[in-house]
N, C-alpha and C positions, 0 to 999 in steps of 0.2 A: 647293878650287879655285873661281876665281870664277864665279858664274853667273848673270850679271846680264842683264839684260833688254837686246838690241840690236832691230835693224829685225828684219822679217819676212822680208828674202830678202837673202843674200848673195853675191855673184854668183862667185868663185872661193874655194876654200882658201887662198892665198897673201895674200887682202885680209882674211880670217876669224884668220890667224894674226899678223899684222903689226899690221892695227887693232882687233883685239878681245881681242889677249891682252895680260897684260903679261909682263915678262921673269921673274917669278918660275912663273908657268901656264906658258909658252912651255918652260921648262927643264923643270921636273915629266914635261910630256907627252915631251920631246925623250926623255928617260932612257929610256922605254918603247920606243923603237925601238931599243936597244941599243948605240946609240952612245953617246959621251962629248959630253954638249952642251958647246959652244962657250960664250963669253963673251957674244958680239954677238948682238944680237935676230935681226936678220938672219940670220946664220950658222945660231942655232935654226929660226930656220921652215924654212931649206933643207935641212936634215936632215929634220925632218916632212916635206916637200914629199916630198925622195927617198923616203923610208919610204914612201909610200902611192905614188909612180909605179908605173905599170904593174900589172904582176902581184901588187905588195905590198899593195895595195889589199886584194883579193878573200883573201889568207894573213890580214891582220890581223880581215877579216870572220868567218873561218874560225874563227880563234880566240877567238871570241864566247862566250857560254852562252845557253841557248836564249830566256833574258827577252832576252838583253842585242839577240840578232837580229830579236827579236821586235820591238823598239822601232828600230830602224834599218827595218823592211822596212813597218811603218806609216806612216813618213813617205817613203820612196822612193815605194812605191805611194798614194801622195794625192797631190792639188794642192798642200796647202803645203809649208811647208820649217821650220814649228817642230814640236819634241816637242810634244807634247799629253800630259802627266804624267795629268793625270785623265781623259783618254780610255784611255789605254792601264790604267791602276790599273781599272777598270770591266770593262774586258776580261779583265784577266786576274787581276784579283785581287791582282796585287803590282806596285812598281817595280822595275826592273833595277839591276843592280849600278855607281852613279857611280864607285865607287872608294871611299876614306876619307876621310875630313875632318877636318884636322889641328884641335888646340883654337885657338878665336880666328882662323880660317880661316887658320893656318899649319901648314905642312907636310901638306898635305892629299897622298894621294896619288892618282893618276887613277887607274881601269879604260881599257880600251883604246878604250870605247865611249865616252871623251872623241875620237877622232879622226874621230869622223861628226860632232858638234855642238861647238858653238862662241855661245857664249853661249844652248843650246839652240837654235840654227838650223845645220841641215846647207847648205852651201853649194852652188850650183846645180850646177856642175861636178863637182861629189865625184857630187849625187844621179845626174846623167845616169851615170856613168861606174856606179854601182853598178846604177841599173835593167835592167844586160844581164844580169847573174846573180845577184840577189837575187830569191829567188822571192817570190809576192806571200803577205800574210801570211792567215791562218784566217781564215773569214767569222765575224763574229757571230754568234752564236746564241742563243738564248730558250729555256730547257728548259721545259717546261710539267708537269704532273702528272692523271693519270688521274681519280683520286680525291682526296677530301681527308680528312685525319681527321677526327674529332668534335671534337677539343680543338684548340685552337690551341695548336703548340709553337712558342716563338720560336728563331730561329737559333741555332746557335752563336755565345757570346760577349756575348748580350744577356741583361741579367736575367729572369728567371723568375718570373711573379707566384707570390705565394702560393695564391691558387686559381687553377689554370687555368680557360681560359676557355672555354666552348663555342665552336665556330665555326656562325655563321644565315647558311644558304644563300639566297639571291635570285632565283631563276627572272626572268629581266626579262622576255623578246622578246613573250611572251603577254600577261601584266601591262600593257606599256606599249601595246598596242592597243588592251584594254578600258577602262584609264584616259584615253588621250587621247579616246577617245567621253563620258565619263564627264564629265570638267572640259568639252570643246565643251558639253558640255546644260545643264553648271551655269551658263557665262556666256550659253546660251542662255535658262535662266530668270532672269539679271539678278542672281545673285545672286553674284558677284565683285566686290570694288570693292579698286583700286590706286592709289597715289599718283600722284597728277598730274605730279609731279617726278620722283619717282624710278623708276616705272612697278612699284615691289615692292610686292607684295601687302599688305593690311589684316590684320591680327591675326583678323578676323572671316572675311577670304578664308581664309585660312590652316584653320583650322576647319572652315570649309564643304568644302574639299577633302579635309581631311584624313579628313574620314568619308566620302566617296566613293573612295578610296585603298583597292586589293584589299591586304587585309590591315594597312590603317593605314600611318604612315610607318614608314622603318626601324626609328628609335627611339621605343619609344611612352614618352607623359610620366612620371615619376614625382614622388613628391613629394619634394623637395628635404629632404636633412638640416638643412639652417640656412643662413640668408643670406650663409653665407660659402660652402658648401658644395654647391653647384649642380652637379649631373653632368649633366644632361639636354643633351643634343645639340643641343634645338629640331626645326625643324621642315628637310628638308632634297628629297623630292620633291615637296610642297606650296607649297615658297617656290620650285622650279626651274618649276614648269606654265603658273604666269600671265605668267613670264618666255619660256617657250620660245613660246607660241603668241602672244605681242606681237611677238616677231623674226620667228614666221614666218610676218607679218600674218592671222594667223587670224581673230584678235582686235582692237581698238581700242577707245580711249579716247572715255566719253563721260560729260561731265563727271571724276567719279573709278572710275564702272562700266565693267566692260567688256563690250562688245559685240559680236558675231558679223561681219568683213566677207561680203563674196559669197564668199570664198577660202574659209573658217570652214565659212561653212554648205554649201559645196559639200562640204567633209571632213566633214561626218556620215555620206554615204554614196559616198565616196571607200573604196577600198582603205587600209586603215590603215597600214600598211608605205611605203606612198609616202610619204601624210602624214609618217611618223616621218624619211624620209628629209630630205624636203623642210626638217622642223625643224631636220634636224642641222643641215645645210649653210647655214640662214639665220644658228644661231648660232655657226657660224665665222668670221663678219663681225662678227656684233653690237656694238654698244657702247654696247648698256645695259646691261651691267654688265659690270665688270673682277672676276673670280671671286677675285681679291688680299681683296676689299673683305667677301668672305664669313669671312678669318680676321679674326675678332673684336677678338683680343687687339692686332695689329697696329694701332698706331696712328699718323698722321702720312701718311696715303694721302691725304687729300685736301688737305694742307699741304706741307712742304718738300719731302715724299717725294715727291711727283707728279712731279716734273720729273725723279726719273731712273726713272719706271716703261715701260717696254718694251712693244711693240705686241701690245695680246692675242690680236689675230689670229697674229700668229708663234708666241705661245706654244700655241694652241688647234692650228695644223701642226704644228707637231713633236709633239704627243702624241697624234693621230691619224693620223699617218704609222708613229711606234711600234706603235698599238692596229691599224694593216692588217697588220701583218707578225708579230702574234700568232699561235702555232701555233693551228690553228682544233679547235673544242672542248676544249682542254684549260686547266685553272688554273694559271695564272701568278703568283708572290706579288711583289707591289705594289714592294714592294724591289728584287727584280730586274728589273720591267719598268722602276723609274727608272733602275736600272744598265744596263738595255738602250737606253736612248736616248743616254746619255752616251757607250756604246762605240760605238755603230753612226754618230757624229755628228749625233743629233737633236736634241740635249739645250737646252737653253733658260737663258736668266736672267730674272726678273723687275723685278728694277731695276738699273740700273746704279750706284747710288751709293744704299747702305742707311745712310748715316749720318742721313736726314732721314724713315725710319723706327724705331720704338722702341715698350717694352714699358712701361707704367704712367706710365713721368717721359721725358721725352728728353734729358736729359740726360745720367742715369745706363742708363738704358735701350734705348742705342741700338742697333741691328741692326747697325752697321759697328763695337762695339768687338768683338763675338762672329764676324768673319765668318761671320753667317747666311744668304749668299744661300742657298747647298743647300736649308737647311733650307726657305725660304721655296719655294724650286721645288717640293720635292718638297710642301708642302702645296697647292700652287696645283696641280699636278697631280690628288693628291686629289681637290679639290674638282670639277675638271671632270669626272673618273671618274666619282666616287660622286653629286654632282649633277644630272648631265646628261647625259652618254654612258648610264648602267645607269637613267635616268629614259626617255629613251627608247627604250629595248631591246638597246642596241648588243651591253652587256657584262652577264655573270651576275655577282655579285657575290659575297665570301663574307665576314661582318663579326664582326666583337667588340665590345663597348660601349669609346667610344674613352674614358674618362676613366683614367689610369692604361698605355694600350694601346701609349705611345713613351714613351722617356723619352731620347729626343737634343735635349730644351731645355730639360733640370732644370739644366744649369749657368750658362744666361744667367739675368742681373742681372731680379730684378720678376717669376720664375715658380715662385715659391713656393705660391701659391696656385690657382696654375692647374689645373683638374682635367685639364684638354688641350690643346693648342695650338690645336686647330682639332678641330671637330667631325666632321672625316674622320678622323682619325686612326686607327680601327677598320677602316680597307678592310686586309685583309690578302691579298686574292685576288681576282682576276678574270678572267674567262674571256670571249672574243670567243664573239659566238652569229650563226648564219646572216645573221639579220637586221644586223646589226653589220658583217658582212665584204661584205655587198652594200652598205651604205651608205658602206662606206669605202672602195666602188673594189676591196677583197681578190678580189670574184668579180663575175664580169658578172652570174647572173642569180639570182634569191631565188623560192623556193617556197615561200609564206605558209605559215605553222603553221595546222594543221587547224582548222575554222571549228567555235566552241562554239555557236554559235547554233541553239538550240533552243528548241520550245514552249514557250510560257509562259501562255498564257492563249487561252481563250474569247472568241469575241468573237460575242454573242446577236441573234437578230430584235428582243430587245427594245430594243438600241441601247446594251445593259453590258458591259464587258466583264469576264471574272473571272478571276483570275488562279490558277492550277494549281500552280505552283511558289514555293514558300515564299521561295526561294531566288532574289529579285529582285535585279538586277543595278542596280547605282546607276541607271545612263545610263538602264536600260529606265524605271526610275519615274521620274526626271526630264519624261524623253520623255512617259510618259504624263499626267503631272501639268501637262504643256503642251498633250495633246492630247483630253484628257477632265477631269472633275467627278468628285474621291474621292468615294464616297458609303457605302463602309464599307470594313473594315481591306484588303479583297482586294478591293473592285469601285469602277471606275470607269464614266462614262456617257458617252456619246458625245452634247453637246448643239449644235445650232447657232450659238448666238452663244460656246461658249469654241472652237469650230470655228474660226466666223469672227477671232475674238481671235488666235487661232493664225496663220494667214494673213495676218492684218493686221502680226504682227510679224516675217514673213518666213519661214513655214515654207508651202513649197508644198502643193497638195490631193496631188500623188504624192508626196511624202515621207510624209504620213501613209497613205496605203494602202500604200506600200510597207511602211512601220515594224505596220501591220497585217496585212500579209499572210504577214511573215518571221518573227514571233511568235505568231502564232497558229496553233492546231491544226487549223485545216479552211479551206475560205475562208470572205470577207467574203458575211454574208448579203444576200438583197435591198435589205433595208430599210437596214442600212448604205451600201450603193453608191447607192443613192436617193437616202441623206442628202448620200452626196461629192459624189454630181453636181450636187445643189441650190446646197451651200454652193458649190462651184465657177464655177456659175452665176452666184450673185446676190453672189460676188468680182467678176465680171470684167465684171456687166452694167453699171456704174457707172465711166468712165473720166475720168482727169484728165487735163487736157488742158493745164494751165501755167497759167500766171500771166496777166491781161490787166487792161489800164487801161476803166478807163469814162466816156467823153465826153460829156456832158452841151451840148447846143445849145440855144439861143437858142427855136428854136422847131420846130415840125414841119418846114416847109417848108424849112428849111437843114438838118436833120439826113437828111429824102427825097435832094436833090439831092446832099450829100455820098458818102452809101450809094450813089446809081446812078451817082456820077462813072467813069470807065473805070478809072482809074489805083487808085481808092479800093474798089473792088470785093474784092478778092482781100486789104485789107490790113484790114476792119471791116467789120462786122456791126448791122445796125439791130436794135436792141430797144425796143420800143413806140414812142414818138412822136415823141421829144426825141432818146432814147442812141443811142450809137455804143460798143461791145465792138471794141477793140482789141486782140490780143493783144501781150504785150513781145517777141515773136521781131520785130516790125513795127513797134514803135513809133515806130524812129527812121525808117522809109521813110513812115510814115503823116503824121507832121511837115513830112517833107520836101514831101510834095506839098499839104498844108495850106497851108504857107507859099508854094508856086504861086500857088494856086488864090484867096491874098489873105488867108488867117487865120489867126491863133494861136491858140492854146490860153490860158487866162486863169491858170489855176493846175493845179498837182498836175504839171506837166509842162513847159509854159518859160514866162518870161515873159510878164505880160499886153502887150494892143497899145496899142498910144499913138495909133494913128489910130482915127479913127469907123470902120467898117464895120457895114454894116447887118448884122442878125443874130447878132452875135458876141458873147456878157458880156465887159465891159472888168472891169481891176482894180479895186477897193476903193479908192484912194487914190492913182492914177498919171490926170494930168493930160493933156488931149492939148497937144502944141507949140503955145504961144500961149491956152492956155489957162487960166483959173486952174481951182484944184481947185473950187470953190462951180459952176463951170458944167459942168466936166467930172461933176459928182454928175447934175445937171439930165438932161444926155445918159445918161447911163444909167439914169435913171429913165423918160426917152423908151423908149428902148430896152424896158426890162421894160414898158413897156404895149403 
């Protein structure tokens, strides 16, 4: 039977049978009502018509099978009026029964569940008249799982590697607390630098992060079998930190480093749970980076493919609308939460037209000969999971090493070589954590995870401090390597000027008492609060006051009478005999009444004067009216005597 693509809404049955069937469809379906069709188009749809009037309607529903109703009461109970084949396949696992389909689309014969749609559109009249007793259909649901095993077993249906794989569990919500203090201290000591352009981190950032990371990144390096042969994933919550805290202006650019704003250094000793919230929600917006651009292999994203790639913000909703509606604490596998968004209506595309993306050549390589949007969804999801959502605490994660860990694009053209499609491809499991369900709206309010914060060191009358615990937290040595002088493996010294150093680059005198009070084992001694209060001191006894011009007169006695004029009072300042200290808040009201009072300014400020006036330096080389330059010099030699 035909089933070709018409409008989205058809407004009766009788316009759905007439202009959307032809007379070979129209007779097929007539036979199913048990009559003998007629010759005349006409004649056929009026038999259909009678068939479903009335009562017949709800008998022909009746004699459905339970897919076949299944797919009828999803589209009665929603706003549109097309099947959704891959919505409802997600849902349930299968399609409903069409009927047959004759070879070379003839003699195809219907199921009865041709008499709801019509070119896959149920007509408006048919839905109103079935929403009085068509009950609504089963809600969606997400099974989750208690526990997980040790091995990862792939589904039914899906190959079986030769060795199974362990499954490495991820604890994030705690993790991503301690790390985001961790990376703040690092671009606090200046040591991140990102591309000016594309604002992603340096090979060298990348590094530096990666050693202050609880426990390293997911996947630690190895060394590669041979240059054809590369398994290593890279680098994946290392390259997400200096991205998440540039969206969530923590951070800024200065030259190619980054740098702390007031935002940043306020989140040192901010609640970290906000923080992580405050990040999400900034990179819900973002678009410094489209998370497409993190699979690799995918090429032609910033050439022909660009113009049909889809708004990452839309894409980043729907997969945290999905991530709220996750059973709370339990594992979810990655598979069926992409199957959960497609049934429940969240589900997303990444481009609309993949012929201007492709895999090694674009020619032979294109994403539109393989219809691989799915494929590309579901890594683009991936990536924000395993990237960004479980980087800052949302989701627990449960992974495999991805090279080998899918194998749904071993059949498109140019991935023969590929060890993986994208370097997610190992998320096999996730789990929503407290933290995660507060920040996505799931629950109004979050009960921070028990605070690890504990002694760590000694801080002595002699002005060292020494540290007790082997077991130093990146952020804490950071911290103290900003706020004292290493002077052996465990002891730092608390000196004046790396004090004042400290202060001068933006760290207040109570951040570091406070960072000394909540690490160490007893309090601050005398002689420490001595030191704070000094440096405190002789921070704040020294004030900048702005920017100011410095006016140089003629002589004493006009630079006196300017300072005591009424108006000139309040706008400059005499210094020694000659100057006048302007500040630039007043510059231009200070001109204003200069030029009253009959003077300009010669240079540095507006033009010199063209008339004599006694007292005032004329310019260099500017003539008075009627004068030549040889007498205009004369006069200002007058002048300077």
């Amino acid at each position: 039977m035909s089933y070709a693509r018409y409008e989205d809404e058809i407004p009766t049955l009788e316009s759905a049978l007439l202009e959307h069937m032809n007379a070979d469809d129209l007779r097929r379906l007539a036979v199913l009502s048990g009559e003998k069709p007629p010759t005349r188009k006409a004649d056929m749809a009026a038999v259909i018509v009678r068939h479903l009037a009335g009562a017949g309607l709800r008998g022909v529903w009746e004699g459905l099978d339970e897919m076949q109703r299944a797919a009828v009461a999803e589209v009665v109970h929603s706003t549109a009026f097309r099947f959704d084949a891959k919505r409802l396949r997600a849902k349930y696992g299968q399609d409903p029964d069409w009927g047959v389909a004759g070879k070379y689309g003839r003699g195809a014969k219907p199921s009865p569940l041709r008499f709801f749609f019509y070119g896959g559109v149920m007509p408006t009249d048919l839905k109103q008249r079935l929403k009085t007793f068509v009950p609504a259909p089963r809600r969606t649901t997400l099974a989750g799982l208690e526990r997980l095993p040790p091995i990862y077993v792939p589904p039914s249906g899906q190959p079986a590697e030769d060795e199974p794989e362990p499954l490495t569990i991820h604890e994030t919500e705690r993790k991503a607390q301690r790390e985001l203090l961790a990376v703040l201290r690092l671009v606090d000591a200046g040591k991140l630098t990102v591309s000016d352009k594309t604002h992603r981190p340096s090979s060298a950032a990348v590094v530096s992060i990666t050693a202050i990371l609880d426990g390293g990144d997911y996947y630690p390096h190895v060394p590669p079998k041979s240059g054809w042969d590369d398994e290593n994933a890279g680098p994946i919550r290392a390259f997400a930190w200096p991205l998440l805290i540039q969206a969530g202006k923590l951070a800024q650019l200065s030259g190619t480093r980054l740098q702390l704003t007031k935002t940043g250094r306020q989140a040192l000793s901010a609640p970290a749970a906000k923080t992580l919230r405050s990040l999400w929600n900034s990179w819900m917006g973002t678009t410094l980076l489209d998370e497409l651009a993190r699979i690799d292999c995918v090429k032609g994203q910033s050439g022909k493919g660009k113009r049909g790639l889809t708004s990452v913000a839309r894409r980043r909703e729907s997969i945290a609308i999905g991530l709220a509606e996750c059973p709370a604490g339990a594992w979810v596998s990655s598979d069926d939460f992409l199957r959960y968004l497609t049934a429940s209506g969240n589900d997303f595309t990444v481009t609309r037209d993949a012929w201007g993306l492709y895999i090694c050549d674009q020619q032979y390589g294109s994403l539109g000969y393989d219809g691989s949007g799915p494929l590309l969804d579901d890594r683009y999801a991936f990536c924000l999971l395993l990237e960004y959502a479980a980087t800052l605490g949302l989701i627990d994660v449960a992974l495999i090493p991805p090279a080998d860990a899918r194998a749904d694009f071993r059949d498109m053209w140019g991935t023969d070589a590929l060890p993986f499609f994208s370097r997610y491809d190992g998320l096999m499991y996730l789990r929503l954590t407290p933290l995660g369900a507060w920040c996505l709206g799931a629950e109004s309010n979050y009960q921070p995870v028990a605070a690890e914060d504990k002694p760590l060191f000694r801080v002595l009358p002699s002005l060292e401090i020494v540290v007790v615990d082997a077991e130093l937290e990146p952020a804490d040595r950071l911290a103290l390597n900003s706020y004292a002088t290493p002077v052996a493996d465990w002891v730092w010294r608390l000196e004046p000027l790396k004090l004042l150093s400290a202060i001068a680059d933006g760290r207040p005198v109570s951040e570091i008492r406070e960072f000394l009070e909540g690490r160490g084992f007893s309090a601050i001694p005398d002689t420490v609060e001595d030191l704070l209060a000094d440096v405190a001191l002789r921070s704040t006894a020294i004030r900048d006051c702005g920017l100011a011009r410095l006016i140089e007169c003629a002589d004493a006695a006009l630079a006196a009478m300017l300072a005591g004029e009424a108006r000139m009072r309040k706008l400059c300042t005499l210094v020694g005999d000659r100057r006048l200290v302007v500040p630039v808040a007043s510059e231009a009201a200070f001109l204003r009444v200069l030029r009253e009072l009959g003077y300009l300014v010669s240079s540095g400020i507006a033009r010199p004067a063209k008339t004599k006036r006694p007292g005032i330096e004329l310019g260099p080389t500017e003539a008075r009216d009627g004068e030549t330059p040889g007498a205009t010099e004369a006069a200002r030699q007058d002048v300077g005597d």
